[in-house]
C-alpha positions in Angstrom: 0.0 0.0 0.0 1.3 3.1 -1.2 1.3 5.9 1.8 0.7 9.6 1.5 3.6 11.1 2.2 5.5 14.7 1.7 9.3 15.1 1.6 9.5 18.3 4.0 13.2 19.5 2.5 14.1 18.4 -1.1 17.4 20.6 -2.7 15.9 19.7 -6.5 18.4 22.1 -7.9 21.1 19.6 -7.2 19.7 16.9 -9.1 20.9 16.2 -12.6 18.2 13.5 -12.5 15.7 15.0 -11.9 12.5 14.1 -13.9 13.8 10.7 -12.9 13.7 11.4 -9.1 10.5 13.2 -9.2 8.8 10.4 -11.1 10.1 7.6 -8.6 9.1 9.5 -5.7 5.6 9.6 -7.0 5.7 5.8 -8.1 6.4 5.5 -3.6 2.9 7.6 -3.0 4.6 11.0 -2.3 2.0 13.9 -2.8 4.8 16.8 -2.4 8.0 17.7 -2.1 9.1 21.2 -0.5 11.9 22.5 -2.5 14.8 24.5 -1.1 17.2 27.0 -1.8 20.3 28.0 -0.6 20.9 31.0 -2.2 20.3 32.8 -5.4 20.7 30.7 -8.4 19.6 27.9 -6.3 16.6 29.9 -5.7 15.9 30.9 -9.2 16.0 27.6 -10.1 13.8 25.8 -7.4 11.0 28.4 -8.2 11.4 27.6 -11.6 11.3 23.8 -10.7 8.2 24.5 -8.4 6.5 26.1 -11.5 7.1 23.2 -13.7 5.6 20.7 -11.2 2.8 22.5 -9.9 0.6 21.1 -7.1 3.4 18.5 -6.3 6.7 20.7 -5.8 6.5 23.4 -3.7 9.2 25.9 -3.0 11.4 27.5 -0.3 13.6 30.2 -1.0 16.3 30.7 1.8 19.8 32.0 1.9 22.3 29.4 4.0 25.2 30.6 6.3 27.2 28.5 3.9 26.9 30.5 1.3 27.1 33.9 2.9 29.2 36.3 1.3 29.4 39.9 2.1 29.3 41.7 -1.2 26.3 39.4 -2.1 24.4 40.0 0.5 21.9 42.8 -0.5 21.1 41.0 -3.9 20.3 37.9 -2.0 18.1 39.5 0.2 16.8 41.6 -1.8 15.7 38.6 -3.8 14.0 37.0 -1.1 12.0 40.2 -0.1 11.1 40.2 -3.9 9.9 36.4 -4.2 8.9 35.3 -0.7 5.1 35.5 -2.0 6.1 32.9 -4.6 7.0 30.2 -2.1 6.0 28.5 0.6 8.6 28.6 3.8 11.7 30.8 4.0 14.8 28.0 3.8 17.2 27.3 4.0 18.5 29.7 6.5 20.0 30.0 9.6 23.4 30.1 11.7 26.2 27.3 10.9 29.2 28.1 14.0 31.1 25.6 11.8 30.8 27.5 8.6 33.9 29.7 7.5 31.7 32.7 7.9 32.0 35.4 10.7 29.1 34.8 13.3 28.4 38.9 13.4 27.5 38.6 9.5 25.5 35.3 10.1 23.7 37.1 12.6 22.9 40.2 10.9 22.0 38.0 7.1 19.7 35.6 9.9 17.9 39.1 11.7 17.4 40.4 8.0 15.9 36.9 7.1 13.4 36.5 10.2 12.1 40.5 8.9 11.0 38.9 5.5 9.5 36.0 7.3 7.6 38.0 9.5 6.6 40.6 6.7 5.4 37.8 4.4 4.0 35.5 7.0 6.0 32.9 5.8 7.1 29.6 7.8 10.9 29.5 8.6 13.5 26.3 7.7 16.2 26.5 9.9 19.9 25.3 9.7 21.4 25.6 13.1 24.7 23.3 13.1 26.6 24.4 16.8 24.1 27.3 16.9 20.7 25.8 18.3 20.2 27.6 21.3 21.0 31.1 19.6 18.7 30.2 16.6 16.1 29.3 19.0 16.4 32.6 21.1 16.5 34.7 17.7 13.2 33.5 16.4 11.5 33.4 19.8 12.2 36.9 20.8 11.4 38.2 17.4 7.8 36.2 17.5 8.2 34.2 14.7 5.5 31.2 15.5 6.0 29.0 12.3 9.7 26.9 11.9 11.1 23.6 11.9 14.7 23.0 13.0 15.7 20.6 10.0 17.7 17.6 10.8 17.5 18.3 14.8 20.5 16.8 16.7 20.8 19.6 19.2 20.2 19.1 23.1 17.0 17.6 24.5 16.5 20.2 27.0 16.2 22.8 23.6 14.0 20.0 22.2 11.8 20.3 25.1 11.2 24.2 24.2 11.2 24.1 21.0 8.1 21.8 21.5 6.2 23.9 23.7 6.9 26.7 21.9 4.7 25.1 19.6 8.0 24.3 16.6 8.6 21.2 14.6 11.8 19.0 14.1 12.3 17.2 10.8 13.5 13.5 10.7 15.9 12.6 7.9 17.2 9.2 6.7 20.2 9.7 9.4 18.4 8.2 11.8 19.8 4.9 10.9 22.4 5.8 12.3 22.6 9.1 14.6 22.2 8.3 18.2 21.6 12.5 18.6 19.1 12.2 15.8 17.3 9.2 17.1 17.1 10.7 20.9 15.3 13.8 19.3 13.0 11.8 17.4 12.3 9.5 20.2 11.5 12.5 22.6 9.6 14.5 19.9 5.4 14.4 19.9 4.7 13.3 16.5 2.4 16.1 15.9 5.6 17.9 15.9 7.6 15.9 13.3 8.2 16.3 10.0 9.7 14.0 7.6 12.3 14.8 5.0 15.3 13.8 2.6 17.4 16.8 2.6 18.3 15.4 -1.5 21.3 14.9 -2.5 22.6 14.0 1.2 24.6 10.9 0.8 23.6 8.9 4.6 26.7 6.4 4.6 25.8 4.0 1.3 22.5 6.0 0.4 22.6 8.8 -1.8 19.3 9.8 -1.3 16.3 11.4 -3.3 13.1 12.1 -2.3 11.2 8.6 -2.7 13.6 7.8 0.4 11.6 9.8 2.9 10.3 6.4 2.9 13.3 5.6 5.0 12.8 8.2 7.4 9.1 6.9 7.7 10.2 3.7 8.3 13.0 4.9 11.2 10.8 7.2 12.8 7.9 3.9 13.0 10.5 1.8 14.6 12.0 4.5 17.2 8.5 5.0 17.7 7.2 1.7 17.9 4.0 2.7 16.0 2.6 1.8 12.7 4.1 3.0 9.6 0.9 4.2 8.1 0.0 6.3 11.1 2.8 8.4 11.5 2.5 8.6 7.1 -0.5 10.2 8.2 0.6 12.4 11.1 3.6 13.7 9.6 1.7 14.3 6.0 -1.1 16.5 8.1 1.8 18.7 9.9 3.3 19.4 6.7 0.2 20.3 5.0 -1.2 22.3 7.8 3.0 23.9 8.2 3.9 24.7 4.6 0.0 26.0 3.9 -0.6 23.7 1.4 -3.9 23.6 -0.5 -4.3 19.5 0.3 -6.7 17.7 -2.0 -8.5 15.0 0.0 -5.5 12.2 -0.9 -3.3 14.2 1.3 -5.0 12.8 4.5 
């Protein structure tokens, strides 16, 4: 039985396969994907992908700490305030402590980013690698009330907020393998869980695409101990419900 599911964080861009990947992952049931960018061309081209597929890919547009660079900045930005009414989150965005970019410009790209979120009502994607805690402060003080913390391996005593403060966590195929992963997961509601690829991310000997949210269904079923089909079901409504997305009946 094929399940209803939605790959929370896709980077389609990537793919030179991609009518290929997009037709597998509806051969496994998926009913969306949420595309994301990383930074301009990246965003130029997941709208474009978005438009292509409508009703199954839907896009993010988000400007990473990885690819921050000074002199780009303004255009970036300035792109995001343009588009963010073409898309459906803000992402990928964030801090990244490990990333060779100063923390004082991360934080100043990140305060610009949570403006355009707030402005255009849009849901927030966060990368926070080293940085949970500060990303978590940021968007509670500035009131943002819609974000998932993608592939969450912080600390559980974060979790624990980030829960009550009514925020998701996304589960990704790592959690064969990611003891910080899996304790999240385990300690997450699933009313608060989303499930994702994060395509291309290789996860040891799985290169992965977006049919292989399948595998982070499965994972999160057996930390879980629950049935496959109703955390598909869970996970597909907090996406839907998240992301805004106009669900035909299927979805549920």
């Amino acid at each position: 039985m094929k399940l209803p599911l939605i790959d929370a964080h896709a980077h389609l861009d990537e793919l030179d396969d991609l009518p290929q990947a997009l037709e597998e992952a509806r051969q496994v049931g998926l009913k969306a994907i949420v595309a994301v960018g990383m930074d301009l061309p990246s965003n130029e081209r997941t709208l474009e992908i978005a438009r292509e597929n409508p009703g199954f890919v839907f896009a993010a547009i988000g400007y990473h700490p990885w690819e921050i660079r000074k002199e780009e900045v303004e255009r970036n930005l300035e792109f995001l305030r343009k588009e963010a009414g073409s898309c459906v989150a803000i992402g990928e965005v964030g801090l990244d402590y490990r990333a060779r970019v100063k923390k004082d410009l991360q934080k100043e790209v990140f305060e610009e980013v949570i403006k355009i979120a707030l402005q255009h009502q849009k849901p927030l994607i966060l990368h926070c690698r080293y940085s949970h805690r500060r990303v978590f402060e940021m968007i509670a003080e500035a009131g943002v009330e819609r974000v998932v913390f993608h592939w969450y391996t912080g600390p559980l005593d974060l979790l624990e907020e980030i829960v009550k403060a009514g925020y998701y966590i996304s589960a990704t195929p790592a959690l064969t393998y990611s003891p910080p992963h899996q304790a999240a997961i385990r300690e997450a509601p699933l009313e608060r869980i989303l499930l994702e690829t994060d395509t291309p991310v290789q996860y040891k000997d799985l290169v992965s695409r977006p049919k292989d949210v399948l595998v982070s269904l499965r994972e999160v079923a057996r930390i879980k101990g629950m049935d496959p089909a109703e955390v598909a079901s869970h996970t597909t409504r907090n996406a839907t419900e998240f992301f805004g997305l106009d669900a035909p009946s299927s979805f549920r």
